[in-house]
C-alpha positions in Angstrom: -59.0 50.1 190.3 -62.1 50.5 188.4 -63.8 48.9 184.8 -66.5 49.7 182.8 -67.8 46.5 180.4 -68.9 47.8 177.2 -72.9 47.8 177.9 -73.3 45.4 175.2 -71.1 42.8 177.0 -73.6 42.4 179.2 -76.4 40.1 178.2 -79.5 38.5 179.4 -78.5 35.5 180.4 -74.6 35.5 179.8 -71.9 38.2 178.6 -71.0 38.0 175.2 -69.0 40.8 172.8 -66.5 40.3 170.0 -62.9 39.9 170.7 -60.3 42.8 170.1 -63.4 45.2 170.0 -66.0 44.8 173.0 -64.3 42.0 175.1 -60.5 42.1 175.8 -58.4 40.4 178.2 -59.1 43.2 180.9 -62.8 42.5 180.8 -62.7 38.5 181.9 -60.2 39.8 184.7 -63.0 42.3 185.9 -65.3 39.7 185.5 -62.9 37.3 187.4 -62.9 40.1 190.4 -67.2 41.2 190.5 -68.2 37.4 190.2 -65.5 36.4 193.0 -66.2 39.0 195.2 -70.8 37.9 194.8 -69.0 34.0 195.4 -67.0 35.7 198.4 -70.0 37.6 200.3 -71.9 35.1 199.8 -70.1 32.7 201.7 -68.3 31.0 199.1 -64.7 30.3 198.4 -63.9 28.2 195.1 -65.1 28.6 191.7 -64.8 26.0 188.6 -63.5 27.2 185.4 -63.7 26.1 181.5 -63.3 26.9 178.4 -64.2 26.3 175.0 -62.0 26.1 172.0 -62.3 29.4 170.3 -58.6 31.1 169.8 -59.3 33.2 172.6 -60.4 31.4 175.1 -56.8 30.2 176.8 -56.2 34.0 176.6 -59.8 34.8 178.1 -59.3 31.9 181.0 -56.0 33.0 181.9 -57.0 36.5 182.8 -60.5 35.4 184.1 -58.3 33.3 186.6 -56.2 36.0 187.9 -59.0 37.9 188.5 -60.8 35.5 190.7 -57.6 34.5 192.7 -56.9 38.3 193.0 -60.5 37.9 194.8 -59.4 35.9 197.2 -61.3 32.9 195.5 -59.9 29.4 194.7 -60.1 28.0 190.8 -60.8 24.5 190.3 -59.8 24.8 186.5 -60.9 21.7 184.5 -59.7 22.5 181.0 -60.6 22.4 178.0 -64.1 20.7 176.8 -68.0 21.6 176.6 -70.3 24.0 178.3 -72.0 20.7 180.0 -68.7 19.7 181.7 -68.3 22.6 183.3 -72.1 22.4 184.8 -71.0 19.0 185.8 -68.2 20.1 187.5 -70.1 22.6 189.6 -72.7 20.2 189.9 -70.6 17.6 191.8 -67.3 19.7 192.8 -66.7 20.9 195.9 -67.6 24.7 194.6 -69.9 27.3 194.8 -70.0 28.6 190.9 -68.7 28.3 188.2 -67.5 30.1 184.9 -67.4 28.7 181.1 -65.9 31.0 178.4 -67.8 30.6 175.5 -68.9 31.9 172.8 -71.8 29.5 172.0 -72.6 29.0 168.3 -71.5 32.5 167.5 -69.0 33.3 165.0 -65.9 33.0 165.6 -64.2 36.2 166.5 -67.2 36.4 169.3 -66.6 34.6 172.7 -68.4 34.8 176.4 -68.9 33.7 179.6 -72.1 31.3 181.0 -71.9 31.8 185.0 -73.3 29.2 187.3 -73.9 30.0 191.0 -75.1 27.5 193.8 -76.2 24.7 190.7 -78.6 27.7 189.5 -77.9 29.9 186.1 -76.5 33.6 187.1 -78.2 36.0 184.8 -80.5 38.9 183.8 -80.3 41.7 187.1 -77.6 39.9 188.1 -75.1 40.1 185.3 -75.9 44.1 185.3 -75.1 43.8 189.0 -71.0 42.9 187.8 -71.1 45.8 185.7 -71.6 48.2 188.6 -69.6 46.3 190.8 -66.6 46.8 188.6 -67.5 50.6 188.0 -67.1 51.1 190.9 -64.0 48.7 191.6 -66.7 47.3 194.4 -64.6 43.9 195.0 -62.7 42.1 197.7 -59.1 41.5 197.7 -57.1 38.5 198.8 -54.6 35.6 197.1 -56.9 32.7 196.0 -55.1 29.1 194.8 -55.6 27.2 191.7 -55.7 23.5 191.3 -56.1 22.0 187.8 -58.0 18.6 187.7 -59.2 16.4 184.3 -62.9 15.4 185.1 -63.3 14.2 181.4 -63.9 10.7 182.3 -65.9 11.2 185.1 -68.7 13.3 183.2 -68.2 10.7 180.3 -69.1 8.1 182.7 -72.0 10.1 184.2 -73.7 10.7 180.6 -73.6 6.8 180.8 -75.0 6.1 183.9 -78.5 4.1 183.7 -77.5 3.5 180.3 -80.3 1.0 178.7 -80.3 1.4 175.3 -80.0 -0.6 172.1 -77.6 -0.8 169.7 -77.6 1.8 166.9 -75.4 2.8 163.9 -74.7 6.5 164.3 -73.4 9.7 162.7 -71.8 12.2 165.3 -70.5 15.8 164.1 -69.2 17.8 166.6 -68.3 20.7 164.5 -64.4 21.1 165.3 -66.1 22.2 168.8 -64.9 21.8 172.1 -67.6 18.1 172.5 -65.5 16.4 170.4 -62.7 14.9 173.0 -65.8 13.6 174.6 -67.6 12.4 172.0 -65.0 10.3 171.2 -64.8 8.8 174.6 -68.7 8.5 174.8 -68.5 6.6 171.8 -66.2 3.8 173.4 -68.9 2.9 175.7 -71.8 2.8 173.8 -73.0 0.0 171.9 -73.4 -0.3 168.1 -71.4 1.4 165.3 -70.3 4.8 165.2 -69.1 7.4 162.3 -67.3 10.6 164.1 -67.1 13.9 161.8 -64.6 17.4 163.1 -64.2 15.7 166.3 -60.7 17.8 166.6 -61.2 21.1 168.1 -60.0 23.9 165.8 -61.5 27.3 166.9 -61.4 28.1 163.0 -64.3 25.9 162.3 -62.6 25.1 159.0 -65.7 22.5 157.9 -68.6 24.2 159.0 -69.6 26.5 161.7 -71.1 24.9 165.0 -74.4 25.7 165.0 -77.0 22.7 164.4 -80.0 25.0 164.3 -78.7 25.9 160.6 -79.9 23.4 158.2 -76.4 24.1 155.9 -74.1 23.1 159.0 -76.1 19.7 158.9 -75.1 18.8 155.2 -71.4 16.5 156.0 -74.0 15.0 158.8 -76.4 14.1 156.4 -74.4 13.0 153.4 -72.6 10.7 156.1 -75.9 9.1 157.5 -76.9 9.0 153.7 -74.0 7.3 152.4 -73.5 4.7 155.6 -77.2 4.2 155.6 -77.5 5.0 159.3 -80.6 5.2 162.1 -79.6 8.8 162.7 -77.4 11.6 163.1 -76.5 13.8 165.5 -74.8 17.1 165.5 -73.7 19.3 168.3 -72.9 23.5 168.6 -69.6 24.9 169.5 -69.5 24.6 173.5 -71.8 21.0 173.2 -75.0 21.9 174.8 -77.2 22.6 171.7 -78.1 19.3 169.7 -79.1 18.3 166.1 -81.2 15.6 164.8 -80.8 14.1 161.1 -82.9 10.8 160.9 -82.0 8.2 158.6 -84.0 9.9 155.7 -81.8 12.9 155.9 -84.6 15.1 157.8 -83.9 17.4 160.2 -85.3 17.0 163.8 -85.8 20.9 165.4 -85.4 21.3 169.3 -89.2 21.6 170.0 -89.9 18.5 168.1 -87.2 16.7 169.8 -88.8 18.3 173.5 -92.2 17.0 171.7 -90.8 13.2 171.3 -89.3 13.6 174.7 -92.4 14.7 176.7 -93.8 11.0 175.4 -91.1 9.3 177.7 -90.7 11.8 180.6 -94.6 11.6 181.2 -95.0 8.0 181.8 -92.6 8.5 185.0 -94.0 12.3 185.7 -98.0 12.4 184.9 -99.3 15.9 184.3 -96.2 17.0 185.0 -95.2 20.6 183.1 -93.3 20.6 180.6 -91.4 23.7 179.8 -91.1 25.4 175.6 -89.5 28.2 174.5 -92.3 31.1 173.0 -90.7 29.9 169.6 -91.9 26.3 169.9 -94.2 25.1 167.3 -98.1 25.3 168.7 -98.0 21.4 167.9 -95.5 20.4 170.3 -98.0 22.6 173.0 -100.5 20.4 172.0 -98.7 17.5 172.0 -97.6 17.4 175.5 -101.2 18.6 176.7 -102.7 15.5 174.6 -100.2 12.8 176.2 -101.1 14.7 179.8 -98.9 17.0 180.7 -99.3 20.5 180.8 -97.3 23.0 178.5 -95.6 25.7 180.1 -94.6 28.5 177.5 -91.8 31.1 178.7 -89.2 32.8 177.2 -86.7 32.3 175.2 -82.5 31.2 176.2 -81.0 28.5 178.4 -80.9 30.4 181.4 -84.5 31.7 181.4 -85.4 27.5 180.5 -83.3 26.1 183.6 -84.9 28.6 186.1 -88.2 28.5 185.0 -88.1 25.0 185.5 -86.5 24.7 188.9 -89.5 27.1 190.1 -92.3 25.1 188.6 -90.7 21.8 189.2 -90.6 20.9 185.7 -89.1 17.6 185.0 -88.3 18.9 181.3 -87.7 21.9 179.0 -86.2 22.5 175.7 -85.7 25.3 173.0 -85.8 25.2 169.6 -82.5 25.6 168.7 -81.8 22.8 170.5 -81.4 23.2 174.2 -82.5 20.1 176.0 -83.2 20.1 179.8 -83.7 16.8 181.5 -84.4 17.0 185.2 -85.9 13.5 185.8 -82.9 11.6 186.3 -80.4 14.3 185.3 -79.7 17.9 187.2 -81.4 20.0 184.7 -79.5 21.7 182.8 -78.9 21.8 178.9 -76.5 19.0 177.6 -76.3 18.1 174.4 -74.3 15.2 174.9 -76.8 13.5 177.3 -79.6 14.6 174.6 -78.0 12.2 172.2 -77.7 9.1 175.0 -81.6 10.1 176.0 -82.1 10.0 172.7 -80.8 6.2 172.1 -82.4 5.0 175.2 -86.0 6.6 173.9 -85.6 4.1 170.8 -85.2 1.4 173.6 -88.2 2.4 175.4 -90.2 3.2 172.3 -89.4 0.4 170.5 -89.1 2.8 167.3 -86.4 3.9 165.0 -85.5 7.6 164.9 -87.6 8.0 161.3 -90.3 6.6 163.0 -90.7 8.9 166.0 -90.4 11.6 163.6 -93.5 10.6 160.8 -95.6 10.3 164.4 -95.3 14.2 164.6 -98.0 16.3 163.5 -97.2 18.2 160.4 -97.4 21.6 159.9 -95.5 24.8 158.0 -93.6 26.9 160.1 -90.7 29.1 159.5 -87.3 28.7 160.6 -85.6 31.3 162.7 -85.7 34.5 160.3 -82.9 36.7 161.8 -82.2 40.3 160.3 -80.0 42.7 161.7 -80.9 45.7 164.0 -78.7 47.8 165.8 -78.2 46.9 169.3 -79.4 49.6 170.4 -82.9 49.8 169.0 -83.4 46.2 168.8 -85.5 46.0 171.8 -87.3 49.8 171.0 -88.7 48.1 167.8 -90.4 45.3 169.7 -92.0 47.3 172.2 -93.1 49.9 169.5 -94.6 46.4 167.9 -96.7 45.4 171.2 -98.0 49.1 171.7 -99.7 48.9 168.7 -100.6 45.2 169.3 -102.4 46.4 172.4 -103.7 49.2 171.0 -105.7 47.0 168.2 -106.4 44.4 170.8 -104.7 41.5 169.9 -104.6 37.7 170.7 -100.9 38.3 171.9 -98.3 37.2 174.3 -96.0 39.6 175.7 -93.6 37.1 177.7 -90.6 37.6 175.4 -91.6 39.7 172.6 -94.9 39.7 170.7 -96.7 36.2 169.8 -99.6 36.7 167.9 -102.3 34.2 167.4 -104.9 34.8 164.6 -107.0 32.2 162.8 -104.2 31.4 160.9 -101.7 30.5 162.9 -99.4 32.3 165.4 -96.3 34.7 164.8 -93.3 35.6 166.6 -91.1 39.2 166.6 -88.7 39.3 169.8 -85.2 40.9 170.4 -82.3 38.2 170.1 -80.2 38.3 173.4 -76.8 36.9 171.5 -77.2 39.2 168.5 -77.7 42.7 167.3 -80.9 41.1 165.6 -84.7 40.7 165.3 -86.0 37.3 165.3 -89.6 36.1 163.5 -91.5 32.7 163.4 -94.4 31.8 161.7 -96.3 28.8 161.7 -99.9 28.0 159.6 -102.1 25.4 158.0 -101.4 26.4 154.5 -99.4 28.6 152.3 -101.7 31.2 152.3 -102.1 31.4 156.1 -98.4 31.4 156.3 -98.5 34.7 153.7 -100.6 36.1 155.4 -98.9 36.0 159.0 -95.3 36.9 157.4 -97.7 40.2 155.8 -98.3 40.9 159.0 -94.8 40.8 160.9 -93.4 43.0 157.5 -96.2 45.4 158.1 -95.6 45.5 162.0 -91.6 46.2 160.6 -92.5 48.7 158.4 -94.5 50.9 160.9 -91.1 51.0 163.0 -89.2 51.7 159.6 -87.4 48.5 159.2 -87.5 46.0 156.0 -87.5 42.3 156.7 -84.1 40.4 154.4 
């Protein structure tokens, strides 16, 4: 037998396609038999399994799980619950990969699958690797065993381990995704007083959609932290490793100024240490770390680029702006949005601060959130590089590591390709309103020359 993914399927750094259209059952059992058959010749024999809890992912699981078997590969299948768990499980399992379906923060008729090999993220050449292993039906064959196992307490109890924070009266919003189970565990065993939002997993989202990066999936979080007069709030994406912030003034925290408050703490232990950003980090959280002694490392853009750029560098921390945290200090680096949230109550122990606090500290500046617009998928990535030959060509202050950042005496600006969506992506940060004009002029005239109107 032979399968051919639908080329969009295949991402950077996971697959990803819409259900009933460009992912189907048959796809996560192909997947099942190319990843099993990389684990297999490499030596390995047992792979972990989650999922989240979209409506397809029992469907997606149970056909990813015949595939591996029909591999020859053994499933340790732990359930139901967040992206993190799963990188737990591999983590500390005797396995030598693993799989979570997920589909992230997208909507949700969309669902995926993160892979995890040998405690390091499986992506970019990689993931086009399964696609021609399956075209060409390139896979072992053999009869593999399942065993089913509930590790929920046990990664509860390691998000608590070291635990030495205070007391604090918190808002938690896990979005009907699949962090609530565990939230409501965590809960038990932290101190102070807790207020739990959506913690049921319904893969219909009915109270808002799981994405913390949007400031309208924060407004239940805020009006709770409002009305109980809270320290803080914390919100979590569907599969529970992208965090959000609301302090008790009903601001909202970002990712890189959450990294920013981090690098404070993680440098005491790990002078001049680098610290790893995403190229849509605000230039003030670069500084930032550089100013407390560490030394900013810029790269590109999604989780799986974050974790192995900081594996090769050594980096004892990382983080993204839509909310991906990566502690490797006295965790195993990768992002968790649940042990954000404990980090995050410990740093008011070790700071001595409030949440609204830490926050006034940061430097002040206007910047743009995320402005997505769609592109077709297949001239997404055309556009940018049309966008950095002429960047080149005018000789620009620019860096090329994941699309085109542009510095000019006015700030910076971002245009790169998403890797989740059939979109463009912009950012623009500056000193003033005008500045800030001026750079979005500058990304709509860059648009224009490749025929394509910013919304």
């Amino acid at each position: 037998m032979t399968h051919r993914f639908d080329p969009t399927l295949l991402r950077d750094y996971d697959l990803r396609g819409t259900v009933g259209d460009t992912l189907h059952a048959v796809d996560a059992w192909a997947l099942g038999r190319s990843f099993g058959t990389v684990i297999a010749r490499s030596g390995g024999r047992r792979i972990a399994v989650g999922y989240d809890g979209r409506l397809s992912s029992p469907m997606l699981e149970t056909a990813l799980v015949d595939g591996l078997v029909a591999t020859g590969i053994d499933v340790l299948r732990i359930g139901l619950g967040p992206t993190p768990m799963l990188y737990h499980a591999e983590m500390t399992g005797d396995v030598d990969g693993g799989i979570q379906i997920t589909g992230s923060h997208n909507p949700g008729d969309q669902n995926g699958f993160k892979l995890v090999k040998d405690h390091a993220p499986f992506f970019g050449p990689d993931i086009q690797t399964l696609g021609a292993m399956a075209a060409a039906g390139d896979w072992e064959s053999g009869t593999g065993r399942v065993e089913t196992v509930d590790i929920m307490d046990g990664y509860v109890a390691r998000l608590m381990q070291g635990f030495d924070g205070p007391a604090c009266r918190i808002g938690w919003d896990a979005g009907n995704g699949a962090a609530g189970p565990v939230v409501e565990r965590l809960v038990q065993l932290l101190p102070g007083e807790h207020h739990l939002l959506f913690t049921d997993i319904d893969g219909h989202f009915p109270n808002h959609h799981p994405d913390p990066s949007e400031e309208k999936n924060l407004a239940d979080l805020r009006a709770l932290v409002r009305d109980k007069q809270l320290d803080f709030g914390v919100a979590f994406d569907g599969d529970g490793d992208r965090i959000g912030v609301i302090d008790s003034c009903g601001r909202a925290i970002s990712g890189d100024q959450l990294l920013g408050l981090f690098a404070g703490d993680v440098l005491k232990n790990h002078p001049n240490a680098l610290i790893v950003a995403d190229v849509k980090a605000s230039q003030t959280v670069f500084d930032r770390i550089a100013s407390l002694g560490g030394q900013p490392d810029m790269w590109k853009t999604g989780h799986s680029h974050i974790k192995s750029r900081m594996k090769q560098i050594g980096s004892p921390l990382g983080g993204e702006t839509t909310g991906h945290l990566f502690f490797a200090d006295d965790y195993p680096g990768y992002d968790d949005a649940l042990y954000a949230a404990v980090r995050l109550i410990r740093l008011l122990g070790a700071t001595g601060q409030s949440i609204t606090q830490l926050h006034d500290s940061l430097p002040v500046s206007l910047i743009t959130p995320e402005l997505r617009f769609p592109v077709p998928e297949a001239r997404k990535f055309a556009v940018v590089e049309e966008v950095l030959a002429r960047l080149r060509a005018e000789g620009a202050d620019l860096r090329a590591i994941d699309g085109a950042r542009v510095r000019t005496p006015d700030g910076w600006w971002l245009l790169r390709a998403s890797n989740t969506q059939a979109a463009l992506v912009a950012r623009a940060e500056a000193a003033d309103e005008s500045g800030l004009s001026r750079l979005l002029a500058q990304i709509d005239s860059q648009l224009a020359d490749s025929g394509i109107t910013r919304t």
